[in-house]
C-alpha positions as CSV (number, residue, x, y, z in Angstrom):
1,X,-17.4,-2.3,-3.1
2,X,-19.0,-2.0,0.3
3,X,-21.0,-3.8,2.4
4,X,-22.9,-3.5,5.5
5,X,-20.3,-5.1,7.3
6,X,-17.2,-3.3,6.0
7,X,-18.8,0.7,5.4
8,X,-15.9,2.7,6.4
9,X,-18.1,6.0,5.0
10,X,-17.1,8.6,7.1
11,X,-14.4,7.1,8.4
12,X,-10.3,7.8,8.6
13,X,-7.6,5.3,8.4
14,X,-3.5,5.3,9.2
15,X,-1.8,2.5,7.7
16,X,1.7,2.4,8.2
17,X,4.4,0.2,5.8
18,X,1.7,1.0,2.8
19,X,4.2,1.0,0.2
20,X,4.1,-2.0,-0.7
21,X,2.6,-5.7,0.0
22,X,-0.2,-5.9,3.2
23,X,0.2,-2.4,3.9
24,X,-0.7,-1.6,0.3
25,X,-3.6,-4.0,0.0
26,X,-4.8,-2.8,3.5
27,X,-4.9,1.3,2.5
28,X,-6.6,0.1,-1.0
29,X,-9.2,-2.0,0.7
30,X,-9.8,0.6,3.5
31,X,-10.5,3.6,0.7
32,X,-12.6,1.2,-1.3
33,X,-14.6,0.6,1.8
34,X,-15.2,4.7,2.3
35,X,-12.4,5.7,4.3
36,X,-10.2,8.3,4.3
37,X,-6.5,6.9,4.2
38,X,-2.9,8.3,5.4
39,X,-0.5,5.8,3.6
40,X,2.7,6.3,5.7
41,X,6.1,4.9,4.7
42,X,9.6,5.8,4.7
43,X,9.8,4.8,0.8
44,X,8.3,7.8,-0.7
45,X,7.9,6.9,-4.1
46,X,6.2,3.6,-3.5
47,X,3.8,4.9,-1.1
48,X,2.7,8.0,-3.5
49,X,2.3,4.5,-6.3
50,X,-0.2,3.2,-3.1
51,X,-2.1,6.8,-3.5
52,X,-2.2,7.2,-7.0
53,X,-3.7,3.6,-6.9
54,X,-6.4,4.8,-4.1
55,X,-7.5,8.2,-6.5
56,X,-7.4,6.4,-9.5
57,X,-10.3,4.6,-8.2
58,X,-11.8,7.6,-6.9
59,X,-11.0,7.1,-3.1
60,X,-9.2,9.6,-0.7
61,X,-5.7,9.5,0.5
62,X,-2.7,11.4,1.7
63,X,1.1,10.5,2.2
64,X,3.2,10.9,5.3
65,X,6.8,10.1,5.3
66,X,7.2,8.0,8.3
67,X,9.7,6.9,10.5
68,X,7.9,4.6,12.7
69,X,10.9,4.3,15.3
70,X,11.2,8.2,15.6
71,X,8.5,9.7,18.0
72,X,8.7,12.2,16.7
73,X,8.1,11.6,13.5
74,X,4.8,9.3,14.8
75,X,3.0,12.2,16.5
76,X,3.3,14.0,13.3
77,X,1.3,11.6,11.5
78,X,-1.3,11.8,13.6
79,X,-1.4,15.2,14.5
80,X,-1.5,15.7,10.7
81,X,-4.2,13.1,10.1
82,X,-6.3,14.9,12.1
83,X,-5.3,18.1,10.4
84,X,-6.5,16.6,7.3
85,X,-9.4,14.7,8.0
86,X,-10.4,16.0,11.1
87,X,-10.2,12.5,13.0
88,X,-9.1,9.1,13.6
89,X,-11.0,5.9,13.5
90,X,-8.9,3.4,12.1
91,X,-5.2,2.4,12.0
92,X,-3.2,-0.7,11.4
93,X,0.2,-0.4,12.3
94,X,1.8,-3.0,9.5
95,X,5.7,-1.1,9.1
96,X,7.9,-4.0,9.9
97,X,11.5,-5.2,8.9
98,X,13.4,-8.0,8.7
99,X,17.2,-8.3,8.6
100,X,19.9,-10.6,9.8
101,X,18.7,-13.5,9.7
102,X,21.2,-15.9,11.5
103,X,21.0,-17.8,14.6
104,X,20.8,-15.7,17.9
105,X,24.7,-15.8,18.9
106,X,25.3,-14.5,15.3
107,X,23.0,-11.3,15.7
108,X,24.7,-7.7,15.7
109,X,23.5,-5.5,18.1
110,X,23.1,-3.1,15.7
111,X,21.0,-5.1,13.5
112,X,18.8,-6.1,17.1
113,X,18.3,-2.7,18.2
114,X,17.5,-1.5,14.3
115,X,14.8,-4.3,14.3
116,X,13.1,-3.5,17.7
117,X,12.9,0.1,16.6
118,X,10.9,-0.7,14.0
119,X,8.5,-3.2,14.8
120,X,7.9,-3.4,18.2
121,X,8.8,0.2,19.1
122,X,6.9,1.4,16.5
123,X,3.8,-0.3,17.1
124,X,4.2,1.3,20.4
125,X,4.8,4.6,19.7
126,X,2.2,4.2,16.8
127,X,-0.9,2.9,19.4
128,X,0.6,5.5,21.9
129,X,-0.3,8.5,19.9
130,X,-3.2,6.8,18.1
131,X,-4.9,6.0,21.2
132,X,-4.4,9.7,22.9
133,X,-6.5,10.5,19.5
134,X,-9.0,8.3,20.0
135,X,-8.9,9.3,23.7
136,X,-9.7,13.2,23.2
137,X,-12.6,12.2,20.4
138,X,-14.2,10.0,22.6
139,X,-15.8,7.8,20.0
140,X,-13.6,5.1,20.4
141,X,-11.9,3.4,17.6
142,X,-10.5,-0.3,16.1
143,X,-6.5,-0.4,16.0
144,X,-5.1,-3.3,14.5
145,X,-1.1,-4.4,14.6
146,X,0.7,-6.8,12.7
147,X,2.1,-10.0,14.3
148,X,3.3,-12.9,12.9
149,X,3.0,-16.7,13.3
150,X,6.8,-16.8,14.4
151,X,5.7,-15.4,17.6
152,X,3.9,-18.6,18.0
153,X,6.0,-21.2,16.9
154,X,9.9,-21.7,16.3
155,X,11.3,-20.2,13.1
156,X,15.3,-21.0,12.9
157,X,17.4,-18.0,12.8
158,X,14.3,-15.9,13.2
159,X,15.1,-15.0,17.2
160,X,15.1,-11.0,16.6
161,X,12.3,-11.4,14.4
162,X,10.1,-13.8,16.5
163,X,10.9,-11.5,19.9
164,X,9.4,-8.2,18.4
165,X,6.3,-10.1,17.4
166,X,5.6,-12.1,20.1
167,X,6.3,-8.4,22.0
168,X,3.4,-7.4,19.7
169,X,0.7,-10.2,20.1
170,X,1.3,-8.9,23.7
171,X,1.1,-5.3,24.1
172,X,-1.9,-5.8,21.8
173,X,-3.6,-7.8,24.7
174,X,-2.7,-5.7,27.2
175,X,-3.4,-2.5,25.6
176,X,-6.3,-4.0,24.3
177,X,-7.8,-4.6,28.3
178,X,-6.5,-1.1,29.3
179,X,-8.8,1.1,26.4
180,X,-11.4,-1.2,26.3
181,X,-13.8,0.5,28.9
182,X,-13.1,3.6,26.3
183,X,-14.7,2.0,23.2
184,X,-11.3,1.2,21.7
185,X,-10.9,-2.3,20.6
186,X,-7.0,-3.2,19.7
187,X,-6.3,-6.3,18.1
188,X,-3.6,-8.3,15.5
189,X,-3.0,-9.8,12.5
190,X,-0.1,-12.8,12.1
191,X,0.2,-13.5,8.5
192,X,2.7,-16.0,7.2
193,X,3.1,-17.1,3.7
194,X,1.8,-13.9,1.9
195,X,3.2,-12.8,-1.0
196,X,5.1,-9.7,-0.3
197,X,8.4,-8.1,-1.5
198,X,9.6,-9.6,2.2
199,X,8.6,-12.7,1.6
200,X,9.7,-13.0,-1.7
201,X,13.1,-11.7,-0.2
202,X,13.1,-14.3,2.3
203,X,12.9,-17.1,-0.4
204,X,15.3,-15.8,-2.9
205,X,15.0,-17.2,-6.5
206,X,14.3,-20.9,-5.5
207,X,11.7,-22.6,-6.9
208,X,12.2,-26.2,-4.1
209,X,12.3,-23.3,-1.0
210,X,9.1,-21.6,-2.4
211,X,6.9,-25.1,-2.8
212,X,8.6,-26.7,0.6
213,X,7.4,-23.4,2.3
214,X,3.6,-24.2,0.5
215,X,3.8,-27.4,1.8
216,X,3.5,-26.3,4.9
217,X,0.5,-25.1,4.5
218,X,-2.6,-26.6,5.0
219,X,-3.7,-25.1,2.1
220,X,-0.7,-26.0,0.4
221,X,-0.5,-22.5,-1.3
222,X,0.9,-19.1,-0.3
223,X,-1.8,-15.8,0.2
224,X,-2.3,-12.7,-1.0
225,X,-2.2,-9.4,0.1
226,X,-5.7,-8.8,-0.3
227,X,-6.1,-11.9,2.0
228,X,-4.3,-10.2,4.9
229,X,-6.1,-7.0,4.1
230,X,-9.8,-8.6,4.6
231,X,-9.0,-9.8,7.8
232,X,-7.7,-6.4,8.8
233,X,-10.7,-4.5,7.5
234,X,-13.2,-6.9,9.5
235,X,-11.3,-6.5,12.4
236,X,-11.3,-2.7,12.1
237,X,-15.5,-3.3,11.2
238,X,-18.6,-3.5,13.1
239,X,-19.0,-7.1,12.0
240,X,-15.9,-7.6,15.2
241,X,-17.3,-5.0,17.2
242,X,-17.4,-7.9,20.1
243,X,-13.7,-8.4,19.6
244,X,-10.2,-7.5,21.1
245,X,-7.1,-8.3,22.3
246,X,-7.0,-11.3,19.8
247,X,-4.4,-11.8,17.3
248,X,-5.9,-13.4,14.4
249,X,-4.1,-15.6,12.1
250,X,-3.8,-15.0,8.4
251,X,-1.6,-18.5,7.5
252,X,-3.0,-20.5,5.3
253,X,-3.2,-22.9,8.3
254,X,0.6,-23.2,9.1
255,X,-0.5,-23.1,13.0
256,X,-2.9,-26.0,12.2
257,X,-0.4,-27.9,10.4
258,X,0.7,-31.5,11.8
């Protein structure tokens, strides 16, 4: 249901990695709000489940098959967004990976350079073409980007992972002070502890790894997707229209935690 803070009437949304977990929750919330949604993914059949899930509740959204490390595979989702919908006002740029994790001297190249293409080259290649949009509409526009609290704090055997989102917290900032005086506010979300397919990857089938990971929580529990989502829908909203170049954490309070 809208609200007056959260009316995205009008409005069109990318959200990349919207197959499944945040990037699911993110494209629902957005079409509930009023917006138009392109769910982009590189798993086909999950994302059309995120668009079936969007129409069943009579909102609006298309699919794009998306490679966000191939650019040109990016400017086609926005060129065909706009083809579309006839704009762009929104975008969160969630497609992110995770693989090898093992400490730094362990890491394959391969499996380095597969993980930069994804979530730090993508995000740049993803604001790159967004904001050019933006640019020649001249209406401005919120992008948001997913971080994560590892870029803040020391997660072992997480090197690869932590560099590509500490890379994003700051590109956000700095492409945040360069678009500003156009009207376009860029910011980011670090979740940690959500309950995602990648998370529940990351913790196997072990009970003891699950609660030791809640403990560390202030909350002591773990969040959902639709948790992640709100905080990406207020950042994209008029309620933050005062705010960029922050990355915003969506934790639970692991940051805050002694």
């Amino acid at each position: 249901m809208n609200n007056k803070t959260e009316d995205f009437t009008g409005k069109v949304a990318i959200v990349t990695g919207a197959a499944t977990g945040i990037g699911r929750a993110t494209a629902i919330a957005f079409a509930a709000a009023g917006a138009k949604v392109v769910v982009a993914d590189v798993a086909a059949q999950a994302a059309e489940e995120t668009v079936a899930a969007i129409e069943d509740a009579g909102g609006t959204a298309r699919f794009q098959r998306t490679d966000v490390s191939d650019p040109a595979a990016v400017e086609a989702l926005v060129a065909l967004t706009v083809a579309w919908f006839g704009r762009l006002d929104c975008a969160y740029n969630n497609a992110g990976i995770l693989v090898q994790e093992r400490p730094l001297a362990e890491i394959e190249d391969e499996a380095w350079d597969r993980i930069m293409g994804v979530n730090l080259k993508g995000v740049f290649l993803c604001m790159k073409h967004e904001i050019r949009q933006m640019l020649r509409q001249g209406t401005g526009g919120a992008i948001v980007n997913c971080s994560s609290t590892v870029a803040f704090r020391t997660v072992l055997a997480a090197s690869s992972y932590a560099a590509t989102k500490a890379g994003v917290a700051a590109i956000t900032r700095t492409a945040a002070a360069e678009y500003g005086p156009s009207g376009i506010r860029i910011n980011a979300v670090a979740p940690a502890g959500i309950e995602t397919p990648m998370l529940a990857a990351g913790l196997g089938v072990s009970e003891e790894r699950r609660q030791a990971v809640m403990k560390t929580r202030v909350l002591r529990r773990l969040g959902a997707p639709e948790e992640a989502a709100r905080a990406v829908l207020f950042l994209c909203s008029d309620a933050a229209s005062y705010v960029t170049g922050h990355t915003l954490a969506v934790d639970g309070g692991v940051l805050a935690a002694p």
